[in-house]
Gaussian input, Z-matrix of N, CA and C with variables (Angstrom, degrees):
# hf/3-21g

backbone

0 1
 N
 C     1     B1
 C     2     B2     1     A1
 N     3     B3     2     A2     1     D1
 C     4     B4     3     A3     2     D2
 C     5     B5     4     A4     3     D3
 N     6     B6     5     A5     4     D4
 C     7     B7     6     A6     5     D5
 C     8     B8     7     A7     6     D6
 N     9     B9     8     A8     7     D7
 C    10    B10     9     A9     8     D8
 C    11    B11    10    A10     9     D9
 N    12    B12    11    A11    10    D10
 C    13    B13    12    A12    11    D11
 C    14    B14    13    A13    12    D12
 N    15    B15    14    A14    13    D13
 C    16    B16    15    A15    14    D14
 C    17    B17    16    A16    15    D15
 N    18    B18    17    A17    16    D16
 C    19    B19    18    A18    17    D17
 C    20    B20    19    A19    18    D18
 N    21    B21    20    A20    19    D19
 C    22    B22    21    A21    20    D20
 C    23    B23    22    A22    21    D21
 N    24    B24    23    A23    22    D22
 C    25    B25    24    A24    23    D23
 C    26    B26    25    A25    24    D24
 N    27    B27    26    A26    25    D25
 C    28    B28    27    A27    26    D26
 C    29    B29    28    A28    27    D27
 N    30    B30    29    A29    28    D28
 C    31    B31    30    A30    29    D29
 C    32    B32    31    A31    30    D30
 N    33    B33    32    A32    31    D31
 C    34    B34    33    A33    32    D32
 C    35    B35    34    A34    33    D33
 N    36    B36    35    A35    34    D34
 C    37    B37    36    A36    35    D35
 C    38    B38    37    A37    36    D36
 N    39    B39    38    A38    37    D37
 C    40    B40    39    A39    38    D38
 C    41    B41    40    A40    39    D39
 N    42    B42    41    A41    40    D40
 C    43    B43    42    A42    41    D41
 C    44    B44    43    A43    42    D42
 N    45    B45    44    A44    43    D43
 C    46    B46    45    A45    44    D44
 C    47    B47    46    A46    45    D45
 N    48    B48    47    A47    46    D46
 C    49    B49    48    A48    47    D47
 C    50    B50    49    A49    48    D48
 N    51    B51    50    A50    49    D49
 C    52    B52    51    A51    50    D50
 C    53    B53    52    A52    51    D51
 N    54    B54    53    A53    52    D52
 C    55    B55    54    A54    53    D53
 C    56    B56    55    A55    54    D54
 N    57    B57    56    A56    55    D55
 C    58    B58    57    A57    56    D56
 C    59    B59    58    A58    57    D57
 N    60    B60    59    A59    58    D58
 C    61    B61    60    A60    59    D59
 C    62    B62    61    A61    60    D60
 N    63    B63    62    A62    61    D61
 C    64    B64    63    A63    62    D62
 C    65    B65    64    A64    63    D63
 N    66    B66    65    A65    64    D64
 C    67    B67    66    A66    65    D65
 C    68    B68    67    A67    66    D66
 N    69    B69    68    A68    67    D67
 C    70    B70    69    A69    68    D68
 C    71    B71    70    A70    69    D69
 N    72    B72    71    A71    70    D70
 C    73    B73    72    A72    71    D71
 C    74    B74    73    A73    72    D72
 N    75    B75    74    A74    73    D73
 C    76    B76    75    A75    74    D74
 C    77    B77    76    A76    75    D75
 N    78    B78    77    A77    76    D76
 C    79    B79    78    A78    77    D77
 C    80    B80    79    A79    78    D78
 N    81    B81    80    A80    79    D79
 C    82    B82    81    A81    80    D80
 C    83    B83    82    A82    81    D81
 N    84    B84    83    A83    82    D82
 C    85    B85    84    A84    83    D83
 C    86    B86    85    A85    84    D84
 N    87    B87    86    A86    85    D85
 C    88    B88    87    A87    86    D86
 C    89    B89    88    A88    87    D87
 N    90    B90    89    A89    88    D88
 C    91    B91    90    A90    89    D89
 C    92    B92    91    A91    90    D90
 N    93    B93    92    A92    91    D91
 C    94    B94    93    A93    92    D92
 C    95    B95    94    A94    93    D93
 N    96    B96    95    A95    94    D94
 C    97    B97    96    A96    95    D95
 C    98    B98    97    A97    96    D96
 N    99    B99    98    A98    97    D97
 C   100   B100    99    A99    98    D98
 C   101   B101   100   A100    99    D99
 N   102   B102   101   A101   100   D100
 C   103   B103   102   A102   101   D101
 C   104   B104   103   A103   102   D102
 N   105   B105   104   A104   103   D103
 C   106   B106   105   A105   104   D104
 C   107   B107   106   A106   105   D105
 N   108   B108   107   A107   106   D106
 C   109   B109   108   A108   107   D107
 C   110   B110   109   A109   108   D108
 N   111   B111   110   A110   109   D109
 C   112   B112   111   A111   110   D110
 C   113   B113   112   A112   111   D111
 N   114   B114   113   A113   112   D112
 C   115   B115   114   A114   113   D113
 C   116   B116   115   A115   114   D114
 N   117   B117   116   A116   115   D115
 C   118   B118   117   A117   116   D116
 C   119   B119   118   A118   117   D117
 N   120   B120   119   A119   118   D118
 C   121   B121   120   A120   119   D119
 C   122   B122   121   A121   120   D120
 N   123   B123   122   A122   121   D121
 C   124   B124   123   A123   122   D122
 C   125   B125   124   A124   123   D123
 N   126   B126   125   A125   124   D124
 C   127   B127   126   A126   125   D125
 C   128   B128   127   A127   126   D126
 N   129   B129   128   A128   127   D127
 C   130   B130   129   A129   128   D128
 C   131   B131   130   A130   129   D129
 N   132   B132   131   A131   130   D130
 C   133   B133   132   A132   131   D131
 C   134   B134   133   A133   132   D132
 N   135   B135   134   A134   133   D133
 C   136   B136   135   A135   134   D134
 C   137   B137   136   A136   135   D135
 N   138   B138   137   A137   136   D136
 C   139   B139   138   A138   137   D137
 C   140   B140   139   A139   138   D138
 N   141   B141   140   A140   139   D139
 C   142   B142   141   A141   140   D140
 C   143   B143   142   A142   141   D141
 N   144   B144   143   A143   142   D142
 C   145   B145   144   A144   143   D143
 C   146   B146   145   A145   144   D144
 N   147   B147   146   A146   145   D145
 C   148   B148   147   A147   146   D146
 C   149   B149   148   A148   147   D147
 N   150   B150   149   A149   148   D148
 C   151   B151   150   A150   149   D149
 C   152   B152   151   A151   150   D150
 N   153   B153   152   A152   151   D151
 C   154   B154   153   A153   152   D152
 C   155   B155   154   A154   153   D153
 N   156   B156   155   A155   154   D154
 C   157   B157   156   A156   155   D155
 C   158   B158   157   A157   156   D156
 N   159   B159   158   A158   157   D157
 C   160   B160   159   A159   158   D158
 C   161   B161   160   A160   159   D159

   B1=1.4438
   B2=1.5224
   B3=1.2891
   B4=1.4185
   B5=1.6145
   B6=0.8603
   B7=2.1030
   B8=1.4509
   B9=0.7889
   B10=1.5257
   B11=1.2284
   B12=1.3537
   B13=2.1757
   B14=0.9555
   B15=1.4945
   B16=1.3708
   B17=1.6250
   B18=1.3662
   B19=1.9185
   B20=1.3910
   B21=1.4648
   B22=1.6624
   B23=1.3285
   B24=1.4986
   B25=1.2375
   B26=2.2692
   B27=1.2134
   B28=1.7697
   B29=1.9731
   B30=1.2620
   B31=1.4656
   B32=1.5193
   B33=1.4781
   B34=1.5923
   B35=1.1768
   B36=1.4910
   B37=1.2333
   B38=2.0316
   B39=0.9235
   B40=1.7421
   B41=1.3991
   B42=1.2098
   B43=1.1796
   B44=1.6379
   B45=1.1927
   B46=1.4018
   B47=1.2208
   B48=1.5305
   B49=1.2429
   B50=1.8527
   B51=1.4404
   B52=1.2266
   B53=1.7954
   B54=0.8991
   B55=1.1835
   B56=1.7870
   B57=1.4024
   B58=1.6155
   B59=1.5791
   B60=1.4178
   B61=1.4894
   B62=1.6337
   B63=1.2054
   B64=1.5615
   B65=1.8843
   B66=1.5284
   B67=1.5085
   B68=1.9537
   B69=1.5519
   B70=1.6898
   B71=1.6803
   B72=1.6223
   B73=1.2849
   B74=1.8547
   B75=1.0488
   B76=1.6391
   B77=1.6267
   B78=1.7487
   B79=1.5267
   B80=1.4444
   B81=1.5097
   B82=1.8014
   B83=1.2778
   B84=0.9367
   B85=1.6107
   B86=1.3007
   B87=1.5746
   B88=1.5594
   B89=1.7223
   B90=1.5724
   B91=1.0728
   B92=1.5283
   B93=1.7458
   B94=1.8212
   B95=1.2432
   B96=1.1893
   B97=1.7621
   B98=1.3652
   B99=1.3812
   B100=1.1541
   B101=1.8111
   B102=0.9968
   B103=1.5632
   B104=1.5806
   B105=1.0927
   B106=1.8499
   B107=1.5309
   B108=1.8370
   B109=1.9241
   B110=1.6371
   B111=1.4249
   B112=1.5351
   B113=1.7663
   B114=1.3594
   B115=1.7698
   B116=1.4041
   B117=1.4771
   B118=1.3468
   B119=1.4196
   B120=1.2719
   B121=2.2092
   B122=1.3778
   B123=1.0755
   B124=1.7061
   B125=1.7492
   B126=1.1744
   B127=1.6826
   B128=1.4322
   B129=1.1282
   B130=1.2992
   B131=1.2802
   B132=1.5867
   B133=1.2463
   B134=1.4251
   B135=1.6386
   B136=1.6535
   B137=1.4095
   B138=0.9671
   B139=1.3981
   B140=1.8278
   B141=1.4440
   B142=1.5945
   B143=1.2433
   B144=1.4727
   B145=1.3450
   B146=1.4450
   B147=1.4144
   B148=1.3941
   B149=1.1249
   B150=1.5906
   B151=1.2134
   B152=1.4990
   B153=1.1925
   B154=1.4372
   B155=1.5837
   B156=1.5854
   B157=0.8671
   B158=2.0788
   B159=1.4407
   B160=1.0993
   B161=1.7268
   A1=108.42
   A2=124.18
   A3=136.38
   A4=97.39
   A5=128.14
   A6=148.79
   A7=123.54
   A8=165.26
   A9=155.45
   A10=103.35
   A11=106.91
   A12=110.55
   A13=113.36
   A14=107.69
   A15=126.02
   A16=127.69
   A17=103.91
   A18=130.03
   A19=96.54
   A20=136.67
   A21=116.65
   A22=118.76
   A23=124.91
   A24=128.75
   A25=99.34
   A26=91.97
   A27=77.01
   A28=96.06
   A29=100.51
   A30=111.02
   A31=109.37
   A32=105.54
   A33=115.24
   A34=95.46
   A35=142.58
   A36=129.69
   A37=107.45
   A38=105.36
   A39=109.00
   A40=114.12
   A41=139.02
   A42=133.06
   A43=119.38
   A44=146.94
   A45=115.11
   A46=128.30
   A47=94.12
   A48=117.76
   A49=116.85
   A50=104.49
   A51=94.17
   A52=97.11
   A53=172.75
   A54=168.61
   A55=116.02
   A56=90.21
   A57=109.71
   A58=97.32
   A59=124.28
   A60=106.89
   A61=112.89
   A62=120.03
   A63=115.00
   A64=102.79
   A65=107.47
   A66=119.44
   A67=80.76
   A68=79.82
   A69=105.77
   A70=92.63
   A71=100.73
   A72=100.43
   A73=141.45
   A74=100.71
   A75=126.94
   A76=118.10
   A77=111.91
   A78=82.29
   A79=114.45
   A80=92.27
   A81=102.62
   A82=133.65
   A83=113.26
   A84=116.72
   A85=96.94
   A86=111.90
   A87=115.32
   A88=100.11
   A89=137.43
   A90=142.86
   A91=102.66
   A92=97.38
   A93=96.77
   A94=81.37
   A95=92.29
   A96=129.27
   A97=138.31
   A98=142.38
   A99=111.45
   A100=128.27
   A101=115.57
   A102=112.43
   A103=128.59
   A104=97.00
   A105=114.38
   A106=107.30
   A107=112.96
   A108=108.59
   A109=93.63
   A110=108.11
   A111=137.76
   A112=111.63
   A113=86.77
   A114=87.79
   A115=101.26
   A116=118.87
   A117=126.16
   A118=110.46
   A119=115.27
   A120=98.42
   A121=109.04
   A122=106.80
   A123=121.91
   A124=99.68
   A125=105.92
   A126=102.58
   A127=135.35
   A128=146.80
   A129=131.92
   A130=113.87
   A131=135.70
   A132=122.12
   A133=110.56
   A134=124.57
   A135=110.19
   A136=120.27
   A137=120.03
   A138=124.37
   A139=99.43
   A140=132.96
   A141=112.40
   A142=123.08
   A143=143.57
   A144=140.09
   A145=93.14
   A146=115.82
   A147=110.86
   A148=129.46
   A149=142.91
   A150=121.35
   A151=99.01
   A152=119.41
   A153=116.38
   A154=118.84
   A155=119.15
   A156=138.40
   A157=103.24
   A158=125.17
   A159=147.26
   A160=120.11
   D1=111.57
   D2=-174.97
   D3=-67.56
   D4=154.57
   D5=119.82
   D6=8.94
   D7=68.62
   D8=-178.47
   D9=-75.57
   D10=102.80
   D11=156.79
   D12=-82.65
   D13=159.21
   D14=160.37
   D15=-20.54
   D16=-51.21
   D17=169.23
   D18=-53.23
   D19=-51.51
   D20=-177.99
   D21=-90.31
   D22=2.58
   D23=-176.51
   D24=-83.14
   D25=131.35
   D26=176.81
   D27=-76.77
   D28=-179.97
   D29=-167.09
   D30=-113.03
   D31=144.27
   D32=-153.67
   D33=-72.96
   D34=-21.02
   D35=-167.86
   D36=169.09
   D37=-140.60
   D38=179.42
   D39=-139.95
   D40=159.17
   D41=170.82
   D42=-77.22
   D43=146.55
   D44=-177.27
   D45=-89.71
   D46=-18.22
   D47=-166.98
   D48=-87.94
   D49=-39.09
   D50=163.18
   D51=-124.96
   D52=12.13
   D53=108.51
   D54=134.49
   D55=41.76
   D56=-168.69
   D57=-71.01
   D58=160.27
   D59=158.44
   D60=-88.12
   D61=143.03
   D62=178.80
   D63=-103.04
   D64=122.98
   D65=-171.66
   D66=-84.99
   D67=177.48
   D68=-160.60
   D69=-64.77
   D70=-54.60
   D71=-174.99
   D72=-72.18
   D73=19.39
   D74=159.32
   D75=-90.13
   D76=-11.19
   D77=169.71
   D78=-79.67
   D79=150.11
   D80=149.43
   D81=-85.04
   D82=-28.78
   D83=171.55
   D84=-155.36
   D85=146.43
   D86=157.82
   D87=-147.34
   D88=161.90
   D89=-113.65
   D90=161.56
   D91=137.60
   D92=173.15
   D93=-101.99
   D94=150.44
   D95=136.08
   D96=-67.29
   D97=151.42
   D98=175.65
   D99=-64.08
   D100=-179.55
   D101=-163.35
   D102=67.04
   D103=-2.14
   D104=175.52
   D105=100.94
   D106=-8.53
   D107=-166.36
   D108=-61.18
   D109=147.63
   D110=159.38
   D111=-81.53
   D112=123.21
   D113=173.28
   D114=-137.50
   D115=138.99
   D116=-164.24
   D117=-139.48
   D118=124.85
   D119=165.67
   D120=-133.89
   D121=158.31
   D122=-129.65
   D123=-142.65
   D124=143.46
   D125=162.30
   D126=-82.71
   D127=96.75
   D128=-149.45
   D129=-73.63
   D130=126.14
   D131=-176.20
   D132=-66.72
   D133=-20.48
   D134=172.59
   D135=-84.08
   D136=-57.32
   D137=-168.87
   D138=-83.26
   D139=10.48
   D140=-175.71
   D141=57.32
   D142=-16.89
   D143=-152.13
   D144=-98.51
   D145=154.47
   D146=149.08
   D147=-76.65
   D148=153.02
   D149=-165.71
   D150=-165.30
   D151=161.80
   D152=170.81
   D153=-108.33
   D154=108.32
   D155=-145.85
   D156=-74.77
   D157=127.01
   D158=175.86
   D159=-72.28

């Protein structure tokens, strides 16, 4: 069983702010909501901010 990086993981979403892709492994927390929605925020590797990825 090989390694999985970041590069083969697809990406949870984008940054909004600068339009980085955010990989799985940048969230900090993610959490349901009611109704089953997923909400997650993430560190962006460009811009540093945390953010909740789009």
């Amino acid at each position: 069983m090989g390694v999985m990086s970041t590069h083969d993981t697809p990406a949870l979403g984008i940054c909004p702010e600068c339009a980085a892709a955010i990989a799985p492994a940048r969230v900090l927390i993610e959490y349901e909501r009611g109704g089953g929605e997923v909400t997650a925020f993430a560190e962006c590797p460009g811009c540093r901010e945390v953010i909740r990825p789009v």
